[in-house]
Every structure is written in C-alpha cells, then in structure tokens.
C-alpha positions in Angstrom: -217.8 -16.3 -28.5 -214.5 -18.2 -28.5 -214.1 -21.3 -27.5 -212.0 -22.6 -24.7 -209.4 -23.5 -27.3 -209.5 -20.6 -29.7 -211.4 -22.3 -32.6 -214.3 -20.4 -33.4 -215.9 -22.9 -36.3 -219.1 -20.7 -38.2 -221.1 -22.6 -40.8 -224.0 -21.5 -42.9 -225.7 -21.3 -46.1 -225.0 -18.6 -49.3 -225.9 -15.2 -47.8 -226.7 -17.0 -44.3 -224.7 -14.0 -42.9 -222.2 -15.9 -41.2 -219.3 -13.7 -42.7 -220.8 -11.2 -41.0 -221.2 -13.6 -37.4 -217.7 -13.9 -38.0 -216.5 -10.3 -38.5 -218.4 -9.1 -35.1 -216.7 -12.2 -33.0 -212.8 -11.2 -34.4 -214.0 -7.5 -33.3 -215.3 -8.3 -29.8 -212.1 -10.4 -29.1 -209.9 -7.3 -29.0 -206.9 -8.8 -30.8 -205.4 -7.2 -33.9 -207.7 -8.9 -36.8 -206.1 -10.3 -39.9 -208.5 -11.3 -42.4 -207.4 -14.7 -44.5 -209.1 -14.9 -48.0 -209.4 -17.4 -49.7 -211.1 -16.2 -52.7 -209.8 -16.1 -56.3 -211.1 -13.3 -58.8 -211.4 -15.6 -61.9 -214.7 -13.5 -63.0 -216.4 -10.1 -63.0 -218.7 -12.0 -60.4 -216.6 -12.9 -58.1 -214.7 -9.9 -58.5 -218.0 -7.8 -57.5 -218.4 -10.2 -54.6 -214.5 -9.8 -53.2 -215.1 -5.6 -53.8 -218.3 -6.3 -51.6 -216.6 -8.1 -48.7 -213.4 -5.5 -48.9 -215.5 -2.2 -48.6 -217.3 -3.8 -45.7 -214.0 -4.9 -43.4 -212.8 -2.2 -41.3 -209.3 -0.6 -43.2 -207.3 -1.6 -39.6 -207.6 -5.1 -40.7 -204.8 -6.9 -42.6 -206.1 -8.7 -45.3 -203.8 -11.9 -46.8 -205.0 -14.2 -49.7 -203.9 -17.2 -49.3 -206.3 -19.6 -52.0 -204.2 -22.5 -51.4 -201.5 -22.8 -48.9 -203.9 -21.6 -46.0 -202.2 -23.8 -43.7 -199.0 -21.6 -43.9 -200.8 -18.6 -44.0 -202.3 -19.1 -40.3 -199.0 -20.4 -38.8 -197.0 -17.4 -40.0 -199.6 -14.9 -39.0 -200.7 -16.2 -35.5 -199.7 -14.4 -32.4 -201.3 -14.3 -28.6 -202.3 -11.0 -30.3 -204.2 -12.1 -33.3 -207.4 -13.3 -34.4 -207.3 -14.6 -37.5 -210.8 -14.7 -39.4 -210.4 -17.2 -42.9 -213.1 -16.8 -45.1 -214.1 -18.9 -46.5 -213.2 -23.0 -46.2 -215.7 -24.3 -49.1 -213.6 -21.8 -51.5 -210.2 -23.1 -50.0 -211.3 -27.0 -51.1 -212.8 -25.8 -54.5 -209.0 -24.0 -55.4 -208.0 -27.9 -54.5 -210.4 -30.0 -56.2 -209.9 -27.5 -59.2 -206.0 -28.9 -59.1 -207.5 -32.1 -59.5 -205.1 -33.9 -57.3 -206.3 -35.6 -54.4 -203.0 -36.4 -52.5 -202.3 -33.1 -52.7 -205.1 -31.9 -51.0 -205.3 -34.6 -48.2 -201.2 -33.5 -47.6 -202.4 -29.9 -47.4 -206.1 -30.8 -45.3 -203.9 -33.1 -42.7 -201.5 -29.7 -42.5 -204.7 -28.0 -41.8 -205.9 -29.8 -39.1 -202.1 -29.8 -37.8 -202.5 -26.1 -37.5 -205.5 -25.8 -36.3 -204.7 -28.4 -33.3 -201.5 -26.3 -32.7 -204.1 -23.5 -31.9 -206.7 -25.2 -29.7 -203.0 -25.2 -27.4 -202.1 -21.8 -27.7 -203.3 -18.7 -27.5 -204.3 -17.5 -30.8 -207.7 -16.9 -32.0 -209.0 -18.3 -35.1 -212.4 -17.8 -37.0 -213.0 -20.6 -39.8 -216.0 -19.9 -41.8 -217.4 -22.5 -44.3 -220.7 -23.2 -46.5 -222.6 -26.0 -45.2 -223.6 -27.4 -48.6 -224.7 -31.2 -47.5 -228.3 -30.6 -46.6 -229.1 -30.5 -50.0 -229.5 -33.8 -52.8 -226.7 -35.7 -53.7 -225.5 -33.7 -57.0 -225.2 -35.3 -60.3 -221.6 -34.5 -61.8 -218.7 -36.7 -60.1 -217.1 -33.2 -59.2 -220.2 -32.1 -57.2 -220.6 -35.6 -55.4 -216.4 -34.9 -54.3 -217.0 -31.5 -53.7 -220.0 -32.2 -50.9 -218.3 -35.8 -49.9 -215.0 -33.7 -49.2 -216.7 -30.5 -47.3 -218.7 -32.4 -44.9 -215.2 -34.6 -44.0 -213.3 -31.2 -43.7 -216.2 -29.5 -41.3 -216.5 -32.9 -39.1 -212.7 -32.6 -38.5 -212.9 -29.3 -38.1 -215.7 -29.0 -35.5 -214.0 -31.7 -33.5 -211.0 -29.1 -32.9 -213.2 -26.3 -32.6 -214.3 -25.0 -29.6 -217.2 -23.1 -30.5 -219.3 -24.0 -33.7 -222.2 -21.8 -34.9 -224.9 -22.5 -37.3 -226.2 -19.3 -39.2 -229.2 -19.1 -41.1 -231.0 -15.7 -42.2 -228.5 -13.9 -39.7 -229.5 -15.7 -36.4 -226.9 -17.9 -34.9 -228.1 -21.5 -33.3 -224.7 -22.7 -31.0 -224.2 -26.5 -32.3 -221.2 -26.7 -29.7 -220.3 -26.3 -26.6 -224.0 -26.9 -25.8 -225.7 -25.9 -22.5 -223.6 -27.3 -19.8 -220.7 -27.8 -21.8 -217.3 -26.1 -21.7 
C-alpha cells in the first residue's frame, strides 16, 4: 500500500481502473480522505465523466478542485490525518499546457515536487494518479509531442519521490516499486 514515505504513485491507461486502485488504497489507510480533482467541466463529456467519478466516492470524502495550483492545494490540506488522493496528474499538465506558458508550468511543476518531497518527510499520505500515455507513437501535432515529452518528465520525477508506484492495466495492479526485497 503506502510507501515508506507516504507517496503512493499509480499509473495506467484510460479506464485501466487505477482511479479505482487508488480509492481502495486512501480507504485502507484509515486517515480522513480528501479527494483533489483536477478536472475542468469544459464539455457535456467531461461533465458526464466528473458526475461518474462523484457518485462513486464515498459522501465522507472532501472533495477540492484545484485544476491548476495543485501544489497549494496539497500543502494546505495535509495533516498526519489525511490522505490526500489527486486525480488525476495528466489533467493537471493539460490545464498547463492549455495556458501555453512553459515557465509557468516548470515554476508550478518544481513547486510540485517541493511538496511532494516535503511529504516523503512527514507524515501525510498522498495518492498521485496519472495516465501513462508514452507507450504509444510519437504524436503528430507539436502540442501532442509536448504533452507526452512533458508527462513522462513529470512521472520520472515523481516516481523517484514515491514510495510505492503501481502499474494498472484492465484492473490488476503490477508493483514497479519498491520491488521484492526492497523497502
């Protein structure tokens, strides 16, 4: 479940069912749960899709959206008493890149990873889900191309910090770190 240093990291596909990984690891750690969005409901879609993820969250769990400033979001809400699930990371970059302003999001991204060290100290938990989206071809538009270059830097430096990182595809879990032996 959680790592040594409270970094859960859980990466997977569309519909891999790594929300879901992620939801039954914030209930089993006992803390109070509060659920960090990072969704935006620009279209009916994605409106359907936020509804979907809402009416299957138990109602105890605080929800925040936090599209942007995510980095804030966690260091306000963490506590020894908190496990803070955010859902979901590929989302978070695409409200950046959609700014179109790079130093932007490398100030915010290095704030990020501040945080985030900050918690593999202290006793907080934290759940970071993300789309793993670079075992695919390289994409055509320029957008695309920053979009996968960007995800793949942010999960690297992200699974470094983590603890744990989990791999879901079609709802099974494969444990990418620690591996056997490691702790």
């Amino acid at each position: 479940m959680m790592g040594p240093n409270s970094i859960h990291f859980i990466l997977g596909g569309a519909r891999s069912g790594k929300s879901r990984f992620a939801e039954n690891a914030a209930a089993r750690s006992g803390k109070n749960v509060i659920y960090i969005a990072t969704a935006e409901g620009l279209d009916d879609e994605m409106i359907d899709r936020i509804a979907h993820h809402k009416n299957h969250r138990p109602a105890s769990w605080a929800v925040i959206e936090s599209p942007l400033q995510l980095a804030d979001t966690i260091e306000q809400n963490a506590t020894e008493h908190t496990c803070i699930i955010v859902d979901c990371l590929t989302l978070y970059l695409t409200n950046w890149l959609c700014k179109d302003n790079d130093a932007a999001w490398q100030n915010e991204k290095q704030r990020l990873l501040s945080v985030l060290e900050n918690a593999a100290h202290n006793k907080f938990l934290v759940v970071l889900v993300s789309n793993e989206v670079g075992q695919g071809i390289v994409p055509l538009g320029e957008l695309s191309r920053t979009f996968v270059d960007q995800a793949g830097w942010l999960h690297q430096d992200i699974a470094r910090l983590a603890g744990t990182v989990d791999f879901i595809v079609a709802g099974l879990n494969m444990r990418l770190k620690p591996q056997k032996g490691e702790q």
